[in-house]
C-alpha positions as CSV (number, residue, x, y, z in Angstrom):
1,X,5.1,13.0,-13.9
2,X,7.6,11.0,-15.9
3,X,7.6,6.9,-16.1
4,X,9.6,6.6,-13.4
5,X,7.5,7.8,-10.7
6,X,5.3,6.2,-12.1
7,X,6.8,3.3,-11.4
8,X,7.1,3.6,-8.1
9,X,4.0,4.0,-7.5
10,X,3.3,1.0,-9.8
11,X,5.3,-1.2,-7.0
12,X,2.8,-0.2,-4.5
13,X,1.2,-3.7,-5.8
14,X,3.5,-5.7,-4.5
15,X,5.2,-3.8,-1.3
16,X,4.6,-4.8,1.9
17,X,5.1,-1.4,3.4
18,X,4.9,2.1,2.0
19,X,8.6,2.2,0.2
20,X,11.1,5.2,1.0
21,X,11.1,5.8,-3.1
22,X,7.0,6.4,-2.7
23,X,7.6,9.1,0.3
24,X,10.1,10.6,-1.9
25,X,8.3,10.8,-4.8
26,X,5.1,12.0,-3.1
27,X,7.7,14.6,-1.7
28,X,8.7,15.8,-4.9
29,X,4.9,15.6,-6.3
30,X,3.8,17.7,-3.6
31,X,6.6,20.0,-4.0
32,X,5.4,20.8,-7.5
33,X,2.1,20.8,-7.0
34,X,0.4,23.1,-9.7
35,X,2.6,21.1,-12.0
36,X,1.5,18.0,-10.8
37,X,-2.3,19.5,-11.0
38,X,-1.4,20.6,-14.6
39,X,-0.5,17.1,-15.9
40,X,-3.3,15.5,-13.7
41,X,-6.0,17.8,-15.5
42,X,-4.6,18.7,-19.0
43,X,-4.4,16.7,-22.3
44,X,-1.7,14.4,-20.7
45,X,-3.7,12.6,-18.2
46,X,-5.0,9.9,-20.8
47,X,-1.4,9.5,-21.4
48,X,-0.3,9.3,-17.5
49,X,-3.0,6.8,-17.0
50,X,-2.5,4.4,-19.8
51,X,1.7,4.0,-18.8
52,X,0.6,3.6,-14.9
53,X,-1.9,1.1,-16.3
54,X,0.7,-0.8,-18.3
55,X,2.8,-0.7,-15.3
56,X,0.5,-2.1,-12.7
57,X,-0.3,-4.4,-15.2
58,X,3.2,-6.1,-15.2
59,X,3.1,-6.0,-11.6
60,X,-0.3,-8.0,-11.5
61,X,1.1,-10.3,-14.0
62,X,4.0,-10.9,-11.9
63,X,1.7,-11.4,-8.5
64,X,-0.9,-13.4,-11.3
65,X,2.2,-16.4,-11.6
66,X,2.7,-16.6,-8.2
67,X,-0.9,-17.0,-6.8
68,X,-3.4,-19.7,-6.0
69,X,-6.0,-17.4,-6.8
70,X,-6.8,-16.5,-10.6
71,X,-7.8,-12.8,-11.1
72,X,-11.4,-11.6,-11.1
73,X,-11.3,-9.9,-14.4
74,X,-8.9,-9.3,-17.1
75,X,-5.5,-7.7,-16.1
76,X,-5.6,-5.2,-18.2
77,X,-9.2,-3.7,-17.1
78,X,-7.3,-4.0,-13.2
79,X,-4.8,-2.5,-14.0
80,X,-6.3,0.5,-15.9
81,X,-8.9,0.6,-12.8
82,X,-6.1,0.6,-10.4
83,X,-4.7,3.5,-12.5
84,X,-7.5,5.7,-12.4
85,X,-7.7,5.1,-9.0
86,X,-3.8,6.0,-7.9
87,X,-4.1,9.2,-9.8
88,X,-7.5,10.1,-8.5
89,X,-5.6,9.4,-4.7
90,X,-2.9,11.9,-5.4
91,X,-5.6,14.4,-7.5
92,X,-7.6,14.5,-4.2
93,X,-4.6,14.6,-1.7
94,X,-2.9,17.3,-4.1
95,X,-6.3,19.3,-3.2
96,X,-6.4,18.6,0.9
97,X,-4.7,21.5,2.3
98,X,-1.5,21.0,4.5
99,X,-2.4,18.8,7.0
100,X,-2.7,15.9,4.6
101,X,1.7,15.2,5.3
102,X,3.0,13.1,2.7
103,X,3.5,9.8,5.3
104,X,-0.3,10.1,5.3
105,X,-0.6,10.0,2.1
106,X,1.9,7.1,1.0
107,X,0.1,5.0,3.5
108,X,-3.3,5.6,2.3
109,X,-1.8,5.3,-1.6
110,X,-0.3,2.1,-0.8
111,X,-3.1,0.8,1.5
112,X,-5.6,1.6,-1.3
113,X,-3.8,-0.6,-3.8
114,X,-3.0,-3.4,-1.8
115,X,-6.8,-3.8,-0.5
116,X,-7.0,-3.7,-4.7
117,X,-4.8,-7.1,-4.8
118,X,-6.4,-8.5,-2.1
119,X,-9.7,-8.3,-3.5
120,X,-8.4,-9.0,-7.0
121,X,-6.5,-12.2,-5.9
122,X,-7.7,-13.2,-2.7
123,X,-5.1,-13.0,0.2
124,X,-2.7,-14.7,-2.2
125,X,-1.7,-11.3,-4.0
């Protein structure tokens, strides 16, 4: 996976809705699969979670300014949680067999990481 899926999936923090650029790259994750699994399970997943991490994290700074809530912990631990927890998301629905459809899973991605922000920031994130 390259930064920029990863940044799309990074802007799950702060969309509304599942984006079209999330179904896509879910699409083309799922469409390479046993690559996907490869980079999920080999010696580059440290490295796939530490730039998701530092993307989330600029999207919870960015939500941070703009809420009447402070944070519950330090960004940086959220955002590496979050992290762990997108991957894990797509490890698992990577694993379901074919009736997992890739709306399904941008939905359950994005609804996953936004009840994240709520419970990070209150209803304010």
């Amino acid at each position: 996976m390259d930064p920029g899926l990863l940044a799309v999936f990074a802007a799950a923090v702060a969309n509304c809705t599942p984006s079209d650029a999330l179904l896509d790259v879910l699409t083309h994750v799922r469409a390479q699969r046993a690559l996907a699994s490869a980079l999920l399970h080999g010696s580059t997943h440290a490295i796939l979670i530490r730039v998701l991490a530092l993307k989330l994290e600029r999207q919870l700074a960015a939500l941070a300014r703009h809420s009447t809530a402070p944070p519950i912990a330090p960004l940086a631990f959220l955002a590496l949680l979050l992290a762990h927890a997108q991957l894990g998301a797509i490890d698992a629905w990577l694993s379901c067999d074919d009736r997992c459809d890739v709306q399904m899973a941008a939905r359950v991605l994005h609804a996953t990481t936004r009840a994240s922000v709520v419970a990070v920031f209150g209803s304010s994130g």
